[in-house]
C-alpha positions in Angstrom: 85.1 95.1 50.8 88.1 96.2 53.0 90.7 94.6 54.2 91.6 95.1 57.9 94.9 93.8 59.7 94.7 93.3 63.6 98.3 93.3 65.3 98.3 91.6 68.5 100.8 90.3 71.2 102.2 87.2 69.9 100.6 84.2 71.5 96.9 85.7 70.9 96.6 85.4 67.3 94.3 82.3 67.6 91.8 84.4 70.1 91.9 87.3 68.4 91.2 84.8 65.3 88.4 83.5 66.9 86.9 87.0 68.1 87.2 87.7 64.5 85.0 84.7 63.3 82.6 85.6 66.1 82.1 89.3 64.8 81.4 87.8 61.3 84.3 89.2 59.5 85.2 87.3 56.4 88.4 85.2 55.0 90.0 85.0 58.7 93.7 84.7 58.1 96.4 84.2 61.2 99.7 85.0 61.1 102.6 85.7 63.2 101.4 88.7 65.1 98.8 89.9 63.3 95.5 88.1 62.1 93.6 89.6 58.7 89.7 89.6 57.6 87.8 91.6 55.1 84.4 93.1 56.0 82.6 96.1 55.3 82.7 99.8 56.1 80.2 99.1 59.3 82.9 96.5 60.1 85.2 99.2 61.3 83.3 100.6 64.3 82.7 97.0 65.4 85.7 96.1 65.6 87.1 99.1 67.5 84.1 98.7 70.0 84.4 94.9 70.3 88.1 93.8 69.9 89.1 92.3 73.7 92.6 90.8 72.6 93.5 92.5 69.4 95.9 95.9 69.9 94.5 97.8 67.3 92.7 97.9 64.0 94.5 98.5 60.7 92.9 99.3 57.3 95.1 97.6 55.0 95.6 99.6 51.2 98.0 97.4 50.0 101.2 95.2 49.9 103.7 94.6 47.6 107.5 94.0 47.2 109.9 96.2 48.5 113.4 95.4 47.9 114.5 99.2 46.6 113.7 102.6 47.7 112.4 103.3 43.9 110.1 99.8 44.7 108.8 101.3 47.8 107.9 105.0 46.1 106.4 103.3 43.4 104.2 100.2 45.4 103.2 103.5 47.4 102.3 105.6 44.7 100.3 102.8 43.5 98.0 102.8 46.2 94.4 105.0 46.2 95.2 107.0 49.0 92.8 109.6 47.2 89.5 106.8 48.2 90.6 107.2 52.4 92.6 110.4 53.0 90.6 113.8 52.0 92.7 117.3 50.8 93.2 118.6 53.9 93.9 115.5 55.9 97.1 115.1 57.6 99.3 111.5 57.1 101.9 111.0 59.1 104.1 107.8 58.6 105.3 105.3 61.2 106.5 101.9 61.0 109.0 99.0 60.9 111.5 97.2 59.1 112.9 93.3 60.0 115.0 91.0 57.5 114.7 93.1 54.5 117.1 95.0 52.2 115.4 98.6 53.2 116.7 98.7 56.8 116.7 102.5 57.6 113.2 103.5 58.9 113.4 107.4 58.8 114.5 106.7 54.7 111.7 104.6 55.0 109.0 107.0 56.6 110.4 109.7 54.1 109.3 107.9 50.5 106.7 106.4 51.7 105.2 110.2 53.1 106.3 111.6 49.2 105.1 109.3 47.5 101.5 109.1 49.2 101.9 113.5 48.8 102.3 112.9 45.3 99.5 110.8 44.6 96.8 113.4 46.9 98.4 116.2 45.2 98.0 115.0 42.0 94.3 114.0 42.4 93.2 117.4 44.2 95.2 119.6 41.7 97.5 120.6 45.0 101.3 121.4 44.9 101.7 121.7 48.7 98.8 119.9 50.9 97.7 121.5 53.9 97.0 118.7 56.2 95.2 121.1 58.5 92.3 118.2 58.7 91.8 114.9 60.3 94.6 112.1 61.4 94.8 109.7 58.9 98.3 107.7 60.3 100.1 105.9 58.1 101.7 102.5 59.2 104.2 100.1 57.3 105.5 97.2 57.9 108.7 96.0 55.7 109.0 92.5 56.5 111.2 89.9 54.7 111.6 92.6 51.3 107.4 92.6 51.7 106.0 95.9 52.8 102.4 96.5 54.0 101.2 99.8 54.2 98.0 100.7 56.1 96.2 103.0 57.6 95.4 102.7 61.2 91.6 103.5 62.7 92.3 103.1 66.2 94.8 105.6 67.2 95.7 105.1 71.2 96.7 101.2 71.4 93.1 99.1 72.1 94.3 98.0 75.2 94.1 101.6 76.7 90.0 101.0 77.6 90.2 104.3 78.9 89.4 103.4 82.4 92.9 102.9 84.0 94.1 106.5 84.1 96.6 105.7 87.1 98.1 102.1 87.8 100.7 100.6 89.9 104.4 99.7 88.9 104.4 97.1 86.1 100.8 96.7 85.2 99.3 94.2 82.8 98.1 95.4 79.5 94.4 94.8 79.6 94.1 93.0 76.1 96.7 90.6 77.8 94.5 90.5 80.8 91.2 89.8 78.8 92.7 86.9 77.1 94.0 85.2 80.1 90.2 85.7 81.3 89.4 83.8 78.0 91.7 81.1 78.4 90.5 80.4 81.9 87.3 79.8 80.4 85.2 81.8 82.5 82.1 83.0 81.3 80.7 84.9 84.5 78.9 81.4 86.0 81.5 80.2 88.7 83.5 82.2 91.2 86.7 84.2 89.9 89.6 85.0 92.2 92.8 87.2 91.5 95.1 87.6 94.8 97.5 89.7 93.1 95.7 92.4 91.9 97.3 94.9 91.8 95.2 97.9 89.6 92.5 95.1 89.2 92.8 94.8 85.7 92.3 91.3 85.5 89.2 91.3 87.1 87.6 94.3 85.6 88.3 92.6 82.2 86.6 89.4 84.1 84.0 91.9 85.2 83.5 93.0 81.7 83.8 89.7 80.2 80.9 88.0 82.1 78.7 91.2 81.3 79.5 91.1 78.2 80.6 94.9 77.6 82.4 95.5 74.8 85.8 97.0 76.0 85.7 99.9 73.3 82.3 101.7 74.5 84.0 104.3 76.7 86.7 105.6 74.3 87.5 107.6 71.5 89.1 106.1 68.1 91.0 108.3 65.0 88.3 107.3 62.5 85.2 108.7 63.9 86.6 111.8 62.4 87.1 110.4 59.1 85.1 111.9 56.5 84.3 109.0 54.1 83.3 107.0 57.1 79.3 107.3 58.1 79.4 108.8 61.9 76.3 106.5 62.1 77.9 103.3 61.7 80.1 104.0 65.1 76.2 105.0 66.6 75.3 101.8 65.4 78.0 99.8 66.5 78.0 101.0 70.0 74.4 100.1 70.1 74.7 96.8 68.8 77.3 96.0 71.7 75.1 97.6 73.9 72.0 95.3 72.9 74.2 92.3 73.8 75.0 93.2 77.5 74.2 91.1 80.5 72.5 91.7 83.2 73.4 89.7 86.4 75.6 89.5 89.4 79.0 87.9 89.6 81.4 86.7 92.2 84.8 88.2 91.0 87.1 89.3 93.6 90.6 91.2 93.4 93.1 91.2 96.8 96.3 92.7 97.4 98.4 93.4 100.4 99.1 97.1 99.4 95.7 99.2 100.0 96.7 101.8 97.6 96.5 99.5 94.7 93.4 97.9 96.0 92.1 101.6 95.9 93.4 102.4 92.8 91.7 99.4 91.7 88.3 100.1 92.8 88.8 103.4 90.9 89.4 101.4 87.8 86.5 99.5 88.1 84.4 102.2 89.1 85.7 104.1 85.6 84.4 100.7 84.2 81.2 100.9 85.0 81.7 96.9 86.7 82.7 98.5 90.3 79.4 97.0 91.0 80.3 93.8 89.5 83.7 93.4 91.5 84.9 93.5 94.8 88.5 94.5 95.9 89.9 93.6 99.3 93.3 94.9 100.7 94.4 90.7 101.6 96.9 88.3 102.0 97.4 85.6 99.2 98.2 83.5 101.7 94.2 82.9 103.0 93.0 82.6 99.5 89.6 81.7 99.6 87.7 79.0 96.9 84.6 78.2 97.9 82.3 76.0 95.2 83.1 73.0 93.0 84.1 75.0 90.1 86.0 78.3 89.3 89.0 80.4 88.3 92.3 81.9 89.9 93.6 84.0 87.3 96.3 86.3 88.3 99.9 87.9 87.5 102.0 87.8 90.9 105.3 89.6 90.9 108.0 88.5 89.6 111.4 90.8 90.8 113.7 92.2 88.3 115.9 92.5 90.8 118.0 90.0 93.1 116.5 90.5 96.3 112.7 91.1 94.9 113.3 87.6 92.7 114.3 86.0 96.5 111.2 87.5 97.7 109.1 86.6 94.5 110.4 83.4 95.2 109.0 82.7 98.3 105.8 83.8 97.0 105.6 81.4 94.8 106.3 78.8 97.5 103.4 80.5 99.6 100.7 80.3 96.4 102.2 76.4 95.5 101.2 75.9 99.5 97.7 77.5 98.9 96.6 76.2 95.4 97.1 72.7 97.0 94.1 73.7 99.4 91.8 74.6 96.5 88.8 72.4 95.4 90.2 70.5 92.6 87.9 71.5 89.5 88.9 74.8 89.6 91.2 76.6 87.0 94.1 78.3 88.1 96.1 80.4 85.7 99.8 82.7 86.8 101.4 84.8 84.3 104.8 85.2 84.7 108.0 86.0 83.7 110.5 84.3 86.2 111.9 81.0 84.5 111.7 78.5 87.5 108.4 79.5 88.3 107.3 75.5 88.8 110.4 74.5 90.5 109.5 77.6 93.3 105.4 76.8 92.8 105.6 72.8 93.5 103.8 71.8 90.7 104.2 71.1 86.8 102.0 72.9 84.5 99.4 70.9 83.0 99.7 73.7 80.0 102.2 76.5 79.5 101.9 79.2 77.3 104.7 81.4 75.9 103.0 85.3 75.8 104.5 88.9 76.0 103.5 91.6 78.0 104.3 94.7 75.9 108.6 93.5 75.4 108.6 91.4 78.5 108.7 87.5 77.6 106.1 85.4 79.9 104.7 82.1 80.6 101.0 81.6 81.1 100.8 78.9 83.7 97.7 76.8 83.4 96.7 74.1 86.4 93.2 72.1 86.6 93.4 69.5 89.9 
């Protein structure tokens, strides 16, 4: 069995938890930023392909404690990077340290990279290794004196799908997209509405959600080059996500007052393979429409960094308080943002708010049922 860390923004351990439990993964375990499981080799590809809310997928060789540069070469040394990482694969070394006596991270990267060289060496009869091969990155994580060292499968961040090649100015990192979706609770059934759109990633990870695509199908991962790896579990994998798709039609629509985001985001979609699934509109917030007992506003409105965009923002956010009082009241209605006084400027108290980041930027997921 392997064991596999998923980092994640903080706020989304307990989906990405539950996505976890729902893949069948084994001994679930969430933490502060990261959740753990253990599965199997054909675990690997699955989770690349299927992951909505995790940011990548981390084979985990070992951890152990750290409180010394010898302690690190040696808990590294320890490890059989011989079982993962072939003669001529390259391993580069990134990572982090927080609260712990080993501070420096180049000093870190260093040990860590001759340490795992010694080991490889030593098992292919090799004074200098050639690393002319496949990536095989090597991540650490020095936490509290306690240093994980993995390798990770994923390689680009999960979140880049592969289908937003251009976006507009502050976009939304589509695993913190998909998991608003999730926390809305939509499932496809009732009418979903974004009328900030922006690049329309919301709603293509709506779009995505309802059909019940995985979010990994169109995109390339470090291990499918990996040699001790069975290319024919990532054939499998894809076609086990593929053999769970939905077919159907869904009303999910984006607007936004700027048309070149509205066409940037039918580009997205359309690189999605949902642009059929989704409509974009170049409209004001300020007609929203909600028609039906039940459904879903999910959306990330500016917010203004600066003092006369936060005035502006501001007035926005009088605007949507005026218009979510006009929606039926069974529907959901989730805002993501990161301005403080968001309620005071919306009207309304939260019935739920959610602290989340969006990459370094510290948000608040609004959540409002009527």
């Amino acid at each position: 069995m392997l064991t596999f860390a998923i980092p994640c923004l903080f706020g989304l351990e307990g989906l990405v938890g539950n996505e976890l439990r729902h893949l069948g993964l084994q001994d679930v375990q969430v933490e502060n930023g990261r959740v753990l499981c253990r599965g199997t080799p054909a675990d690997l590809p699955r989770l690349n392909i299927n992951l909505r809310c995790g940011e990548r997928v981390l084979l985990l060789l070992g951890t152990f404690p750290a409180r010394s540069f010898e302690a690190l070469f040696q808990g590294t040394v320890a490890l059989p990077w011989e079982d993962f990482v072939p003669a001529d694969g390259q391993f580069p070394v990134k990572g982090h340290a927080l609260d712990s006596q080993l501070h420096s991270v180049p000093d870190c990267q260093k040990i860590i990279k001759k340490a795992a060289a010694k080991r490889l060496g030593e098992k292919y009869g090799l004074e200098t290794l050639p690393e002319t091969g496949a990536k095989y990155q090597i991540q650490f994580s020095i936490l509290r004196d306690q240093c994980s060292v993995c390798l990770d499968t994923s390689g680009p961040g999960l979140h880049k799908r592969g289908y937003r090649a251009v976006g507009t100015a502050a976009p939304l990192r589509e695993t913190l997209a998909a998991a608003m979706v999730i926390l809305s609770r939509y499932r496809g059934k009732d009418p979903f509405r974004d009328p900030f759109c922006g690049s329309g990633t919301i709603a293509i990870e709506a779009a995505l959600i309802a059909k019940n695509r995985a979010p990994g199908l169109d995109r390339s991962f470090d291990a499918q080059k990996w040699k001790w790896l069975d290319s024919g579990l990532w054939l499998d994998a894809a076609g086990e996500a593929m053999d769970g798709e939905f077919d159907g039609s869904y009303d999910i629509w984006g607007g936004d007052l700027d048309p070149r985001a509205v066409k940037i985001a039918r580009e997205n979609a359309a690189k999605a393979g949902v642009e059929d699934l989704v409509r974009f509109e170049t409209a004001d917030a300020a007609v929203l429409r909600c028609c039906g007992e039940y459904g879903q506003i999910v959306t990330n409105p500016p917010y203004g960094e600066r003092l006369l965009e936060q005035q502006e923002a501001e007035e926005l956010y009088r605007m949507f308080g005026t218009v979510y009082r006009s929606v039926p009241p069974k529907w959901r209605t989730l805002v993501l943002t990161s301005h403080p006084d968001f309620e005071k400027f919306f009207g309304r108290k939260a019935d739920k708010k959610r602290k989340l980041y969006n990459g370094m930027i510290k948000c608040n997921l609004y959540q409002f049922s009527r």
